[in-house]
ROVODO-714583 format. One record per residue: x, y, z of N, C-alpha, C in turn; residue in three letters. Coordinates in steps of 0.1 Angstrom, whole numbers, plus 5000, padded with zeros to 4 digits. Layout:
XYZXYZXYZALA;...
//
This chain:
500849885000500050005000500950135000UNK;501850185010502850265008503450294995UNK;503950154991504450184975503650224965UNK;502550174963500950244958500850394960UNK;501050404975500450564975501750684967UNK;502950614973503950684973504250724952UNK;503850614944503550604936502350694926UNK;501550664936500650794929500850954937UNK;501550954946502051134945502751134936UNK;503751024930505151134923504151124908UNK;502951054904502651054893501751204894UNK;500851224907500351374908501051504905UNK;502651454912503451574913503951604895UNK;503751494885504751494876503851594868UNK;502451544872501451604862501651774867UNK;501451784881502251914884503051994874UNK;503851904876505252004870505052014855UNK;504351904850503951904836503051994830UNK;502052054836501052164839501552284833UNK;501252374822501952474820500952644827UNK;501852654836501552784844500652864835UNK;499152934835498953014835499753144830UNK;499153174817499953344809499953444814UNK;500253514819500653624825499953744817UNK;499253854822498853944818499853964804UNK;500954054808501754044797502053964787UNK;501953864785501953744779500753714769UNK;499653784776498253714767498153874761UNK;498553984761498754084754499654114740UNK;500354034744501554004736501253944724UNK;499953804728500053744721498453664710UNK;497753814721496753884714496553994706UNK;497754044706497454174702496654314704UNK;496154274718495454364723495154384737UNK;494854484741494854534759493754584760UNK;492954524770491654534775491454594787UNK;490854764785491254834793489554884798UNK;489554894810488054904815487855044824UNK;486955144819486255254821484755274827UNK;484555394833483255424840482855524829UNK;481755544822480755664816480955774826UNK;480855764838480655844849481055944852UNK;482555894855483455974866484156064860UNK;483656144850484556274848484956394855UNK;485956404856486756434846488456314844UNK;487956194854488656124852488155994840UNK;487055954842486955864831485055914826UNK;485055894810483655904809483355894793UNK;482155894788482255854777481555984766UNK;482656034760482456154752481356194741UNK;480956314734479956274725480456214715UNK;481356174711481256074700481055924703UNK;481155874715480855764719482055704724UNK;483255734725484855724730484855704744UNK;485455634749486455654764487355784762UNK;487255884773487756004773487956004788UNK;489056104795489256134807490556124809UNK;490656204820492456184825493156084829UNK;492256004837492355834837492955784827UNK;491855794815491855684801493655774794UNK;493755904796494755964789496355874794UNK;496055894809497055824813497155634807UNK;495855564807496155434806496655434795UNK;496055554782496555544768498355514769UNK;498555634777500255664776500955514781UNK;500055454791500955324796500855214785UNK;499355204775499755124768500555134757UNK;500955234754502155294746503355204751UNK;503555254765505155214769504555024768UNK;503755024772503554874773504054794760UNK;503054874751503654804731505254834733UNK;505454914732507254924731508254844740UNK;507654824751508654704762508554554752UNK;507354554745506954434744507454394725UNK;507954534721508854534706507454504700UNK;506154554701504954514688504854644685UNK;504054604668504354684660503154784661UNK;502254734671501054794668500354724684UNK;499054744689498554744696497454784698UNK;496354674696494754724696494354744715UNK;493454844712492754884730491454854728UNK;490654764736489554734734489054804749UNK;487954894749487254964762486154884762UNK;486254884775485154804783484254884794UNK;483054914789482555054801481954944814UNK;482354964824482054924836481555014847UNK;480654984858480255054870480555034881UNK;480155134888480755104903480654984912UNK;479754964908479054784913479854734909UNK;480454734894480854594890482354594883UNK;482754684888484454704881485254634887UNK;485554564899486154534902486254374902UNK;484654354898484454194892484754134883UNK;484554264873485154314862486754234861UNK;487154314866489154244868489154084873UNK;488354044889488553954891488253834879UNK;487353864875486753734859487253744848UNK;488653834844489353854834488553934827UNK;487553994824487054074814487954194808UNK;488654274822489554374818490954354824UNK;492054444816493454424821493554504830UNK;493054644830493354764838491654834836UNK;491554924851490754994852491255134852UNK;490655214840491255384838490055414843UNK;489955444859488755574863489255614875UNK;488755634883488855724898488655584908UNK;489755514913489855444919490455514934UNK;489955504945490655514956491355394964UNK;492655404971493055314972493155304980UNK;492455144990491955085003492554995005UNK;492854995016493354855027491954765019UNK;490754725022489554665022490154665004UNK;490054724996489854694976490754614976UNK;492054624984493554574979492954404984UNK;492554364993491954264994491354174983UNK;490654244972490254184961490954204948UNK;491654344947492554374932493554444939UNK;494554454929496154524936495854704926UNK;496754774931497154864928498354924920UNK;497955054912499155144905499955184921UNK;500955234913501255364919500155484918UNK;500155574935499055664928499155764919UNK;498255804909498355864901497056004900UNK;496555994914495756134914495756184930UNK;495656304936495656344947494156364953UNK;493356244959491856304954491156294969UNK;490256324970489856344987488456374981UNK;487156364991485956354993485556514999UNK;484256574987484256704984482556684993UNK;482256824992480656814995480356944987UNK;478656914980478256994968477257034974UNK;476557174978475257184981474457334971UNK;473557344977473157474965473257594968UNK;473257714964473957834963472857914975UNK;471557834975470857914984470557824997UNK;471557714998471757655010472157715024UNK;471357725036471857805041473257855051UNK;473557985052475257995052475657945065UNK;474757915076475357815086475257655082UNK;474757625072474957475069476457475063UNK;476657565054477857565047478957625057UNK;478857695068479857725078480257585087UNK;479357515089479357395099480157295087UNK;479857285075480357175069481857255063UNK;481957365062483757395063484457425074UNK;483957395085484557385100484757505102UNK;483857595100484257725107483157775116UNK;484157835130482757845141483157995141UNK;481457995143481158125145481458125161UNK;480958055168480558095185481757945187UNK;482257995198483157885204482557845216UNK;483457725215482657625230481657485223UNK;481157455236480057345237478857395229UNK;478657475230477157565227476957565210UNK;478857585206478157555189478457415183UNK;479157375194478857185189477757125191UNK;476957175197475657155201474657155190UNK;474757295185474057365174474357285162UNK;475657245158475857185146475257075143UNK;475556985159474956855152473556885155UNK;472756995160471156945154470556955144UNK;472057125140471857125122471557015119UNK;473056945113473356785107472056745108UNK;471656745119470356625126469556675115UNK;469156745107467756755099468156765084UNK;469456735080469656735068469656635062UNK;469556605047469056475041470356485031UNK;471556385034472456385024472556305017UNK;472956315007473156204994474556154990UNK;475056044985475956004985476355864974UNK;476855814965476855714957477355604964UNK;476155484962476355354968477955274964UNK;478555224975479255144972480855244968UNK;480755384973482355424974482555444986UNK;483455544985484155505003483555665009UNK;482855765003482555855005481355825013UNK;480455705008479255665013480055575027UNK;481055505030481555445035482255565049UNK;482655685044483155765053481855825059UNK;480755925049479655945056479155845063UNK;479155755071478455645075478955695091UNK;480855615090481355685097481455755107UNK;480955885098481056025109479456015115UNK;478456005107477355995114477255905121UNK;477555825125477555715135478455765150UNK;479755825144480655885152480155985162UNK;479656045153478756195161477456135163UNK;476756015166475555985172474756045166UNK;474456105152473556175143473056065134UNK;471456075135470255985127470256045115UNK;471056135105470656205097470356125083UNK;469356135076468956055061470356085057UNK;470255975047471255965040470555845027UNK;470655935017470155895006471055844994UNK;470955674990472455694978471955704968UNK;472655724958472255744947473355654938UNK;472755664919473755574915474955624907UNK;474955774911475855854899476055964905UNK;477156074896477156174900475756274889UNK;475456254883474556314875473156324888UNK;473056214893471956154901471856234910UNK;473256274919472956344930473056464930UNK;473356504920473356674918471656694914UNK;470956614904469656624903468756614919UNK;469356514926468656514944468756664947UNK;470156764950469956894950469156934945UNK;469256954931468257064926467057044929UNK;466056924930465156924931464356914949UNK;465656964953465256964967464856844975UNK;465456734967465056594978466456554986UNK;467556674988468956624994469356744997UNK;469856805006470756905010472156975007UNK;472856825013474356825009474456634997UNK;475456664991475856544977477356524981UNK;477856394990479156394992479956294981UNK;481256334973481456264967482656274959UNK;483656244953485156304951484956434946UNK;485856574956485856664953486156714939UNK;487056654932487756674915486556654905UNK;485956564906484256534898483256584905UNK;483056674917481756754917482256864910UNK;483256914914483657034906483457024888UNK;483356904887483456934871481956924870UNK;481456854877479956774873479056894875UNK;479756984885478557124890479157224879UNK;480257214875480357314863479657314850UNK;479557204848479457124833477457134836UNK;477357134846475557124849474757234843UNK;473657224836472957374829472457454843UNK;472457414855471957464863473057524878UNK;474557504868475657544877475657674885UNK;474957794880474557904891474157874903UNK;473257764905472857734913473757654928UNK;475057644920475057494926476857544931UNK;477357454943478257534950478957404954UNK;480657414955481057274958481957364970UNK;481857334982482557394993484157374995UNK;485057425000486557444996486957345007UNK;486857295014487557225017487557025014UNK;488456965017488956855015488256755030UNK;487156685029487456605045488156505046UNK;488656405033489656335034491156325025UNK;491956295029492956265013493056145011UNK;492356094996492456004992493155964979UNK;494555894977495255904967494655784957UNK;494255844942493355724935494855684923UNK;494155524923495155464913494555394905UNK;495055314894494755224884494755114889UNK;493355024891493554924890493754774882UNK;493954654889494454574880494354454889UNK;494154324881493854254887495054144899UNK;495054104910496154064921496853954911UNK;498253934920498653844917500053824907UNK;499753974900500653944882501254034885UNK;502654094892503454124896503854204878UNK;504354114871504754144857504154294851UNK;502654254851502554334848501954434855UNK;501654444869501954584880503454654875UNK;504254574876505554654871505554734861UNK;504954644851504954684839504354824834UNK;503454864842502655004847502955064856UNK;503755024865504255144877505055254866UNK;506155134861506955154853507055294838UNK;505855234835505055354827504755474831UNK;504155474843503455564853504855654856UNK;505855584864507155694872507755764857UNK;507655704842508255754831507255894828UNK;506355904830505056004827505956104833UNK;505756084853505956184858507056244858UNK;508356174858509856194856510156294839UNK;509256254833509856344822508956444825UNK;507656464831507056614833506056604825UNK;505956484817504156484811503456504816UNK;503256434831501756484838501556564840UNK;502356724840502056834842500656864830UNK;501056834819499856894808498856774807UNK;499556654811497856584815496856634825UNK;497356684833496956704849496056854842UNK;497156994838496057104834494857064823UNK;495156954810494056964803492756964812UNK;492656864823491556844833491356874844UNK;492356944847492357014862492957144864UNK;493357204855494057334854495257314858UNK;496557424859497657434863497857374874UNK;498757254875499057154887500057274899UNK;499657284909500257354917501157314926UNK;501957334936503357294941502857164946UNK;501857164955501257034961501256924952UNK;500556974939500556854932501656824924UNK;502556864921503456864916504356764926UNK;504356824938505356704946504856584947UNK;503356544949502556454949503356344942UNK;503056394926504056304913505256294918UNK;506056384923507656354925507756254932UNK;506856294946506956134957506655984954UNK;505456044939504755894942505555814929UNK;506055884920506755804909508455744916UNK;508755614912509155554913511155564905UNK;512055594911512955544903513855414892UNK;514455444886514455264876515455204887UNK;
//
């Protein structure tokens, strides 16, 4: 019996070693001819889908540039990009089930995501904004930019009963709805909290008076309340409540080709490209952001 069993491991192990490993991101690129890069409609000004029907955004600009360096590491002559529009629900299932190689949109980067997909280096400096309307009133907007009028107990008092009757809105399933949760729970405040499935969505909750405050990455309210026909109205408050640095993601495991895009990524910022990626969609990158790139890109 021993010699039986001992017999059939080395025949399991042989089939083992006989087994040809799984292709590597890189590898099935190579040897398809194409890179399958996955996008949100949504999230502009980082990823969204333009009027001609294109993947467009700072995101998609930067993925473009990596699949550039990506063809040239890889000596092809050419290189097809196939976009894949995905949502917030489902982009990240998206990667797990092979569908896409890389996600170009506004990813924030979590202890909790890295669990299910790995990460770029980061490539945006982005934090959690709040949008309310122009005729919101100026102690709502004083309390939500931390400025006291009256010091003491008496106006922490006052704030949270504000809070207490405000109805906020927020998109299911990011970390903005994850951080509002948070703080109202933190501060013992019952306040509605309404999600929604877009940014288009929650700016319409404002206007039509079914929402207060719309919390949700500062860089896309600002475009989304610009770009709105009803932007008079509509006011994105100046400060930052979190810093959240967003990256590309990609699916765990393939080391190869994480490299293969850091790689890309530190070449962007070391020669100074991302300066005029950064203004086409954000205007002139200022000292902050500028160092941002310096720290986060990588040397060879």
């Amino acid at each position: 019996m021993e010699r039986v069993a001992a017999a059939a491991l080395l025949t399991v192990a042989s089939i083992a070693l006989a087994a040809p490993a799984p292709a590597g991101t890189l590898d099935q690129i190579k040897q398809s001819g194409r890179i399958r890069l996955g996008y949100r409609a949504d999230a502009r000004p980082f990823s969204y889908k333009d009027d001609s029907g294109s993947a467009a955004g700072y995101s998609v600009a930067l993925c473009l540039r990596v699949t550039d360096a990506i063809k040239a590491d890889l000596g092809l002559a050419s290189l097809g990009v196939e976009w894949t529009p995905v949502t917030a629900e489902d982009r990240f299932h998206a990667l797990q089930q092979g569908q896409v190689d890389l996600l170009c949109e506004a990813d924030t980067v979590t202890l909790s995501r890295r669990k299910d997909v790995a990460f770029s280096i980061p490539t945006f400096p982005g934090g959690i904004g709040a949008l309310v309307r122009t005729d919101s009133p100026a102690r709502l907007r004083e309390v939500l930019s931390g400025r006291r009028l009256q010091p003491g107990p008496a106006w922490r008092a006052s704030a949270g009963q504000l809070l207490q009757t405000q109805i906020f809105s927020v998109i299911g399933g990011t970390t903005a709805e994850k951080w509002l949760n948070q703080k109202l729970n933190g501060f013992l405040l019952t306040a509605q909290v309404v999600p929604v499935d877009g940014y288009d969505s929650g700016i319409r909750q404002l206007l039509d008076r079914k929402a207060n405050v719309f919390f949700g990455d500062r860089a896309i309210l600002l475009d989304a309340a610009a770009r709105n026909p009803s932007a008079s109205e509509l006011l994105v408050l100046d400060p930052l409540f979190t810093v959240e640095p967003l990256a590309l993601a990609l699916a765990r495991g393939d080391e190869d080709f994480r490299l293969a895009v850091d790689k890309a990524l530190s070449g962007i910022y070391a020669s100074g490209e991302i300066g005029a990626l950064y203004a086409k969609w954000f205007g002139e990158p200022n000292d902050s952001a500028l160092s941002f790139f310096r720290s986060n890109g990588l040397p060879e």
